[in-house]
N, C-alpha and C positions, 0 to 999 in steps of 0.2 A: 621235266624241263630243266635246263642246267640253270645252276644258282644265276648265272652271268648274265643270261638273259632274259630272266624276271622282271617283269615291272612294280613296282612296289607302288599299291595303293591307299596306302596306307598307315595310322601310325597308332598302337593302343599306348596308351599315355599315362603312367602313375601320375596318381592325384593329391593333391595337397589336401592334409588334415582340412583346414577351413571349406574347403567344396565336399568331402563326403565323409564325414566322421570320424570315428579315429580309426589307424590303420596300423596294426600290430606288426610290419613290418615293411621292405623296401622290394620294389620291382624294378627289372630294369624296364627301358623305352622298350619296345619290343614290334619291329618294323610289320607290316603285313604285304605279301605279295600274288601276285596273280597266282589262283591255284591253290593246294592244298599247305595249310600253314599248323603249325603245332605249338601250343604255348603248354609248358611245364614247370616241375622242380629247378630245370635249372635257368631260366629266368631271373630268378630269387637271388636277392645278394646275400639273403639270411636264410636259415636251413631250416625247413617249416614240412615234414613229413604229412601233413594233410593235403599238399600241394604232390599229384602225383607227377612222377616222370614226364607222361601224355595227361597232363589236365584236362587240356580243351581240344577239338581240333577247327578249324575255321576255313570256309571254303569259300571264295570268293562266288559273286553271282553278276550276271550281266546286268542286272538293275542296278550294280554300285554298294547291293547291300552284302552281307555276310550273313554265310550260314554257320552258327557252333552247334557242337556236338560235344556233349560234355560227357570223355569220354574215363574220367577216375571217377572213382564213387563218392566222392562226395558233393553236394547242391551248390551250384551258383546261384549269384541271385541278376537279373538283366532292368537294369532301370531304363526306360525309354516313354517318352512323352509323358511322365510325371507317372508312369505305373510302374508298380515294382514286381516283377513275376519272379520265382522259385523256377528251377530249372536242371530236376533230377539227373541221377546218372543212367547214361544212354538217350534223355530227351535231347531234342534240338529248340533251336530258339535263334531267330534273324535280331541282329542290330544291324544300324546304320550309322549316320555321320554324328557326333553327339551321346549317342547310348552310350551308357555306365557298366561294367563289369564288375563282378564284388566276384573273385576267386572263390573265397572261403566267405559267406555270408558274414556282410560287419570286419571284414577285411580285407587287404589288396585290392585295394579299389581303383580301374581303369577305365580311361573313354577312350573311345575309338574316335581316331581325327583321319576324316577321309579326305586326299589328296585334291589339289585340285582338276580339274576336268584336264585342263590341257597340260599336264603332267603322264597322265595315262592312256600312253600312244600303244602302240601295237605293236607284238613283241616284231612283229619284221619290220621294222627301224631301219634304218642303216647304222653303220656301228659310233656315224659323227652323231646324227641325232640322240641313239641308244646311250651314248655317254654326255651328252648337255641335258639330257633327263634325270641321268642317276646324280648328275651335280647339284641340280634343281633341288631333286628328292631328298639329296641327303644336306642341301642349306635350310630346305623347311625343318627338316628332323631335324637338324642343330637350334635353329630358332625356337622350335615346338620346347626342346629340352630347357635353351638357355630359359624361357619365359617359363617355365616350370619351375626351375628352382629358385628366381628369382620370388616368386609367388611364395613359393615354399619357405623361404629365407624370411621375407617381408611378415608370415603368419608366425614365425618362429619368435622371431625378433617381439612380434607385439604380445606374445604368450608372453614371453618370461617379461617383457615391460609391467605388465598390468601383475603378474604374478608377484616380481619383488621390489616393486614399488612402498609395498606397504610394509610401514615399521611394522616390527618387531612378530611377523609373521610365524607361526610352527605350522609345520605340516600337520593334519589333524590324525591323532590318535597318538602321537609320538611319545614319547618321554623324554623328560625335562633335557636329558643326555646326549637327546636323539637332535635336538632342535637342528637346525640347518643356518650356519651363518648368512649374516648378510654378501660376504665375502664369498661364500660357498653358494651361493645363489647366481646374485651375476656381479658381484663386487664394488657394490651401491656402498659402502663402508669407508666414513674417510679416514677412520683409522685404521684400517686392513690397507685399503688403497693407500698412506703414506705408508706402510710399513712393505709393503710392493715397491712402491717408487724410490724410496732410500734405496734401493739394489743398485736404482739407477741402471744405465743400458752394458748390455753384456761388450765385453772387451776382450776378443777371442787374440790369441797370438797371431793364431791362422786365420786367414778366410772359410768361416762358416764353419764352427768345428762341430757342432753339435745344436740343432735348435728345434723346438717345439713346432708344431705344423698350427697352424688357423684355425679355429674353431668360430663357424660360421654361427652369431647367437648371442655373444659372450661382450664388455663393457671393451672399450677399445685399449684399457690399458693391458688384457690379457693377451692382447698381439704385440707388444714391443719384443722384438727382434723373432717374431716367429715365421713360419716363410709358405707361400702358396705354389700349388707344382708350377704358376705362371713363374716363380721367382728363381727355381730350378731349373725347365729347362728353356732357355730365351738364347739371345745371340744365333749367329751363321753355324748353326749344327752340320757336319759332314757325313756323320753316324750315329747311329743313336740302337744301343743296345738295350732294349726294356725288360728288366727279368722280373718276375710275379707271379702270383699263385691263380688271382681272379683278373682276369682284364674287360670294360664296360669300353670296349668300344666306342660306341657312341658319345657318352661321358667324355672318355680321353680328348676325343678331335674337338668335342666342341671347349672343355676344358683348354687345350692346347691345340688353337686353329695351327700354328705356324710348325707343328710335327708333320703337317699336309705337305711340310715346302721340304724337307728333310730329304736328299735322294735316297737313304739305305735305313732302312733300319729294320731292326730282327726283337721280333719279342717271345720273349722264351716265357711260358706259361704251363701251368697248371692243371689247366683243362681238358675237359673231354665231353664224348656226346653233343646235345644239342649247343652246348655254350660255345664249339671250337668252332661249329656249324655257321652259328651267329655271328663269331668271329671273323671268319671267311667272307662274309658276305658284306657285312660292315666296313671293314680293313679297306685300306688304298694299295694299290694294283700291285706296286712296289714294297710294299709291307714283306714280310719272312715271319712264316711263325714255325715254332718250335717246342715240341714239349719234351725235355731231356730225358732219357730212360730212364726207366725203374728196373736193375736188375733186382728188390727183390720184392715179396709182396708187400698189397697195402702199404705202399710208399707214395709221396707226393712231393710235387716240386715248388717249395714254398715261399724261396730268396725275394727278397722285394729290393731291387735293387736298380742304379743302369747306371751306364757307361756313356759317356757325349763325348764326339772327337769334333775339335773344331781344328780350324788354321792354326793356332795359335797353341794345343795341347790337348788333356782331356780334363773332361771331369767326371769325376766318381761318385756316385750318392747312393749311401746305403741307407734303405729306413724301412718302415712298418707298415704303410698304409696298402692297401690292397688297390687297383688303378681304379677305385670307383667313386662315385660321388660321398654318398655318407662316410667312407672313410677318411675322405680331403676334407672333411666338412665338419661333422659332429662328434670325432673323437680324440683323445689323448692320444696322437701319435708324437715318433722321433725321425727326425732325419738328419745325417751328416754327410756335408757333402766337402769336397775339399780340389781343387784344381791343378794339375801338373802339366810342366811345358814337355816338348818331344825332345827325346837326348838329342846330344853334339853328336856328332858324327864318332867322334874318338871315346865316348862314352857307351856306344850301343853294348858293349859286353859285363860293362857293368849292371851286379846285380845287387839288391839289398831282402831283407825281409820282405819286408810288405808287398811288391813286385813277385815273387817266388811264392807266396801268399796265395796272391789273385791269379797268377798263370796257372797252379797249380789246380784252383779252384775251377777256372774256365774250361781247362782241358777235360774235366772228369762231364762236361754239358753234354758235349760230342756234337753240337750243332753243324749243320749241313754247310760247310767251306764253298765262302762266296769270293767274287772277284770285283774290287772296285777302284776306279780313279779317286785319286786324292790330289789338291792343289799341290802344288811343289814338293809333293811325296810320290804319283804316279801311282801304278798300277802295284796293289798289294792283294793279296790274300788274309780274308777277315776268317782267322782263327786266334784261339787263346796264345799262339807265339806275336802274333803281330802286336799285343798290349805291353811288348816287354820295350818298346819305342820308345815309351814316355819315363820320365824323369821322374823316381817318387821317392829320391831321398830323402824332400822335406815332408814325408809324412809321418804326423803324429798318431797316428795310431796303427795298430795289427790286424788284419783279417783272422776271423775266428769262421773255419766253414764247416759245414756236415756234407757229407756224399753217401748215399743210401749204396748197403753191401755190406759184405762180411770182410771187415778189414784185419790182416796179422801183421804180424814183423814189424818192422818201420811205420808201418802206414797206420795202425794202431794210435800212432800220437803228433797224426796228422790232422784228425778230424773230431769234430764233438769236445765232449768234455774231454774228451786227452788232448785234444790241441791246446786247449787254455789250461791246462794244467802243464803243459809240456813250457808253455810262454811262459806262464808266472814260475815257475821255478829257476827262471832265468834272473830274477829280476828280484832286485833288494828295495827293501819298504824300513818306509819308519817304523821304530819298534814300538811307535803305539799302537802299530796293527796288530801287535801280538791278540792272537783269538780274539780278533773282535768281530763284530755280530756280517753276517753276509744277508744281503735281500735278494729274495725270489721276488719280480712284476712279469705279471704276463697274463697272456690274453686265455688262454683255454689249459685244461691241467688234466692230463695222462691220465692213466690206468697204474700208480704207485705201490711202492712197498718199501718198508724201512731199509732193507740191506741198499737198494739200488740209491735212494736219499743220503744214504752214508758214504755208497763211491763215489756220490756228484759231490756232496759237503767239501770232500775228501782232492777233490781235483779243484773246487774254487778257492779253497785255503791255504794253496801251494803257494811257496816263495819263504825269501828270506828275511830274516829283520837286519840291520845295519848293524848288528854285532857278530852274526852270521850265522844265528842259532832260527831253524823252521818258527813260520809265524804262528803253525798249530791251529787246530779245526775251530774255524769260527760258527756259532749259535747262528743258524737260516731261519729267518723269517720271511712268512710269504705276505704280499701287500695283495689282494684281493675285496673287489669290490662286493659290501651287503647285500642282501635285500632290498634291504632301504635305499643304500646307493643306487641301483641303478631306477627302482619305482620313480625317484625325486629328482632321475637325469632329465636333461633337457629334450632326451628323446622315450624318456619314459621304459614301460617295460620292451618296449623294441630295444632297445639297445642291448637287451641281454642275448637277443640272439647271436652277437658277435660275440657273446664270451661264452664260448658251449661245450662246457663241461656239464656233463651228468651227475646226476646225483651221486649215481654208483662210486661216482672218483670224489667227490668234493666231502662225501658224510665220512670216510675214514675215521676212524678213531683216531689214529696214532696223528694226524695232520691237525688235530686243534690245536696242541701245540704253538704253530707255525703260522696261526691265522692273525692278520694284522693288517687293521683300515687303511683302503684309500684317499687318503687326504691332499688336497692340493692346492688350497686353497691362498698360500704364496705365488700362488703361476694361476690363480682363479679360474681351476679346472674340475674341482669337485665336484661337479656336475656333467661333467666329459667324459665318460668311461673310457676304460683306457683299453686303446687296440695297440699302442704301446709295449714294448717287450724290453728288459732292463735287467741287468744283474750286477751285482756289484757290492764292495767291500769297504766298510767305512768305520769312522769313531769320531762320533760328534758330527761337526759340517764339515769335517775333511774324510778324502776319499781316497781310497790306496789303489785301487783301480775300477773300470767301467764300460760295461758294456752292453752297447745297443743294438739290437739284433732283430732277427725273426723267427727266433726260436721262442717256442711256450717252452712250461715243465713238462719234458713226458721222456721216456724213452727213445719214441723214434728220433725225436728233432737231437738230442744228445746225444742219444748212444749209449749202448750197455754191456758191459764186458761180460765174457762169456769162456768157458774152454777155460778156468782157474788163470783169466784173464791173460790169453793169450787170443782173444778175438775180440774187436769191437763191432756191434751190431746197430747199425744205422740203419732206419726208413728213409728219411727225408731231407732234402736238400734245401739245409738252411745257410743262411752268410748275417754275421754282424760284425762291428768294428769297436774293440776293445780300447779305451784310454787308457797311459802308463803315465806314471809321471817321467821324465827324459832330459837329457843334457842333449841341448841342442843346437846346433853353430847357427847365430840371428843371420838371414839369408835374407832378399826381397821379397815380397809377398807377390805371387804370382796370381793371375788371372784371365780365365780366356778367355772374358767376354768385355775386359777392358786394356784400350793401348795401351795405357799407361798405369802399371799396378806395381810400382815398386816402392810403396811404401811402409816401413817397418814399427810403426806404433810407437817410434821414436827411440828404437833401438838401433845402438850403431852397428853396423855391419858387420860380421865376421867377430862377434861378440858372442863368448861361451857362456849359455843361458841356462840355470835348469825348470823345470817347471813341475808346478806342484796345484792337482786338483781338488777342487773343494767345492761345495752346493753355492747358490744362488745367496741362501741366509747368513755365508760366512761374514765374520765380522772381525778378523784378524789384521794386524797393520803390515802392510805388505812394503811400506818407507823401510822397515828393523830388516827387513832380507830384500837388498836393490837386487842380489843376484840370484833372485830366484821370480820367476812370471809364473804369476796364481793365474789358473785357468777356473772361472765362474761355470761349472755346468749346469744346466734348467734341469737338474733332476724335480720332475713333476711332483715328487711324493713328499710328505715327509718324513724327514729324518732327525730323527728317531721314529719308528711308527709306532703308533698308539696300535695296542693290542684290543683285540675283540672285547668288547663287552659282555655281560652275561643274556643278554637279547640279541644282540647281533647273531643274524646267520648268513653265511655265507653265500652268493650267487650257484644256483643249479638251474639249467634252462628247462629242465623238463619234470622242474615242480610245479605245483597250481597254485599260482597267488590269487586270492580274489579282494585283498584290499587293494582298492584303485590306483592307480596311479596319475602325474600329472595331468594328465588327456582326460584322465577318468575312465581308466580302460581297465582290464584285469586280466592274468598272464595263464594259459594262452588266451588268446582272445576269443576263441567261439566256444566257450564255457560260461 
């Protein structure tokens, strides 16, 4: 039966910790339709190998009820009328409206919410009625979702209230070292909390140049000036370009109702198998999806990015979260997003950096070339030439992209580490960058080895000092979350499955070195594991450059030269947006989703500015230099990072913890 004319009767529903125990990871919604249904691995927003491909299979019946067949070997367990049955591999087992599904026994736990009666008509409809059904169907599924996470948020919220309520609490077993501030909890501390609030609110030159995402959980002072995807994309959208690795459908629309009213937009993704399947079927009629080639293997399309064209210009937001719920929600992410109007007409040939950047970047997608009307633009052709419209000489930062291939010649120090090597050796720095220390943050970390650590060192400590002499190989340090850290997260040992490196990569010998704690407890995030991706070159609270991306540590997201480096060897398609410090002519500050955005932060016009980067903690008098604008960035960590401890060990997802965690759970969980 074709996806289109399915009646969907259905909806199985992750469940909130307080209704069935603790749940060692995250499911998506996962719709059921008339006929043969499959729930697996990739349902999962976290990577849980117990969970097969074909878990289950579910067969709908004329009674209303469902039949599973549990078809990977490992036991479900089927909760219904207050009994709890085991439910081998190859047995079957009926649920109905109400019954509980536990994937993995003691985790993943879902109910099945059956539709209402006059929702499931007969697939021979007419095609008016067939579509005032699927609208039906998919405003309960948004409802069923939005009333989920609310629940979810509501249990979340009164954990950590009841948790760090109480003075001078330790986690139990810990060392004196190990304790957990009041601040690093949820920021109950009025002296952590004045020592936050003297920062006082971020004062960007630009609109939006850099800010920390929401973290649903957390005291209300650790959201000043961080932003929710409602805050990104709003206003009269004309286009809307979504690029990403994981996309939650469902999640997204009910996230962002007003992308429904959007007429074009294209989301270039990641996926495959049953996730693209889901996708398909989820999506609105007018949706494009796309998942850009892989010429080579084991490559993936990872950019988390998009593009909004309005009336008025575009806007561009590059950042880290993946389109799903626990990513917007429970972790240390970044976004920067930044606004430009559409050139003059006597302008179209002008070209700068950053524009040659991004075109450069688009055209290597190959997305399928669409056709659409624009207000007082007309009939255009949506390909990576038609983004070169827009005006982006007031942008402060650089595209740093990867394109999977075997790159030579020129193109060699177009992408990965040789493009930000290729950028920074442009570029003069105060000489108290001379070799000073570089941080590795990121989420998941490679298959490594010393020579290839030394050609990345090697391409981030590129540039010159203001005498003119190389600023020479700065000391890498990687900020990577404990053990401890993630046990004492807000989401417990779930949250380590978004940081999934293996042991095999993480016990290196030559990497202790390089090991250096998560701390965040100035942006009251130490407890937010970070799905956040960050590199960058500092001394002290100032910052000689910065970047925020969606690349991890590894080879493929970088690139590795090869052929006595005459080839650079890329997997995966990554994009982030590099900080410089800059001399830059004071323009108006533009905006597309307000008439009126010409206001300069009380700079006069056509005023030569330079600017200079520096943390959140900096405490320098910016009165002694009028001609220079400090830009404050929310770098989440700290700087300087404290080095590991001699107990400290480092996050591996597929070690066996069995001291508990907040929930009281133990990693994995059916151990």
């Amino acid at each position: 039966m074709a996806s289109a004319s399915r009646v969907r009767v259905g909806t199985l529903v992750p469940l909130a910790k307080d209704n069935a125990g603790s749940s060692n990871g995250y499911v998506s919604t996962i719709p059921i339709f008339e006929g043969s249904n499959v729930v697996g691995r990739n349902h999962l927003v976290v990577a849980d190998k117990r969970i097969s491909r074909k878990h289950l299979s579910l067969q709908t019946s004329a009674d209303g009820s469902i039949e599973v067949v549990v078809e990977g070997p490992n036991p479900i367990i089927v909760r219904s009328k207050g009994q709890r049955r085991k439910v081998c591999a190859q047995e079957k087992a009926k649920i109905a409206h109400d019954d509980v599904l536990e994937l993995i026994p003691g985790d993943y736990f879902m109910k099945y919410v059956d539709m209402a009666d006059d929702h499931k008509s007969s697939v021979q409809m007419d095609s008016c009625s067939l579509k005032k059904g699927k609208r039906h169907s998919e405003e309960d599924s948004a409802a069923v979702k939005r009333n989920r996470q609310i629940m979810e948020d509501e249990a979340l919220a009164r954990t950590l209230q009841e948790t760090f309520t109480e003075e001078n609490t330790t986690v139990c077993g810990m060392t004196s070292g190990q304790k957990i501030s009041q601040l690093d909890s949820a920021g109950s501390s009025g002296k952590n909390s004045e020592k936050m609030h003297s920062v006082g609110p971020l004062k960007d030159m630009l609109p939006l140049t850099f800010r920390l995402m929401r973290v649903q959980g957390l005291p209300s002072w650790t959201s000043t000036s961080s932003v929710t995807i409602q805050d990104v994309i709003q206003g009269e959208v004309l286009l809307a370009v979504l690029s990403n690795y994981m996309v939650d459908m469902d999640w997204l629309l009910s996230a962002c109702p007003s992308l429904r009213k959007v007429p074009h937009v294209l989301v270039l993704h990641g996926q495959d198998g049953a996730s693209v399947e889901l996708m398909k079927k989820l999506k609105p009629a007018n949706w494009i999806l796309h998942r850009p080639p892989l010429p080579i293997s084991f490559g993936t399309h990872h950019s988390k990015a998009m593009l909004l064209v309005y009336p008025r210009g575009i806007r561009i937001v590059v950042h880290t979260a993946n389109l799903i719920h626990v990513d917007w929600s429970y972790k240390s992410q970044g976004l920067w997003m930044q606004d430009f109007p559409w050139k003059d007409t006597k302008d179209l040939n002008r070209k700068n950096p950053f524009e040659n950047d991004l075109v450069d970047y688009l055209s290597a997608l190959k997305w399928p070339e669409f056709r659409v009307n624009l207000p007082e633009v007309g009939d255009v052709n949506i390909n990576a030439a038609f983004f070169r419209k827009f005006d982006y000489s007031n942008s402060m930062v650089r595209l740093i992209g990867s394109v999977p291939g075997y790159h030579v010649g020129p193109n060699i120090r177009k992408w990965g580490h040789m493009k930000l090597r290729n950028v920074l050796e442009e570029c003069m720095f105060d000489r108290q960058f001379c070799k000073s220390p570089l941080i590795y943050q990121f989420s998941s970390l490679g298959s490594l080895d010393e020579k290839w650590m030394s050609e990345f060192a090697c391409s981030l400590s590129a540039g010159k000092s203001d005498d003119g002499s190389q600023l020479g190989i700065g000391k890498p340090l990687i900020v990577w979350p404990t053990v401890e850290d993630v046990r004492c997260s807000i989401e417990g040992y779930a949250a380590g499955s978004c940081i999934p490196s293996p042991q095999k990569n993480v016990e290196k010998v030559f990497l202790k070195k390089y090991w250096s704690r998560w701390k965040a407890d100035h942006v009251g995030r130490c407890r937010a594991m970070p799905h956040i991706k960050t590199f960058t070159r500092y001394n002290g609270q100032n910052i000689a450059w910065f970047l925020l991306t969606s690349s991890n540590l590894s080879k493929a997201a970088w690139g590795a030269l090869q052929k006595n480096n005459a080839q650079l060897m890329i997997r995966s398609y990554e994009l982030g947006v590099l900080f410089l410090p800059q001399t830059l002519q004071s323009v108006p500050q533009f905006s597309c989703t307000e008439k009126n955005s010409s206001s300069r932060d009380g700079l006069a016009l056509g005023k030569t500015i330079n600017t200079k980067l520096v943390t959140l903690c900096w405490k320098g008098d910016e009165e002694k230099e009028p001609s220079t604008k400090t830009i404050r960035l929310p770098v989440p960590y700290q700087l300087p990072p404290q080095p590991y401890g001699t107990e400290d060990v480092p996050w591996s997802w597929d070690r066996r913890y069995t001291k508990k965690d907040v929930y009281g759970s133990v990693w994995p969980g059916h151990g």
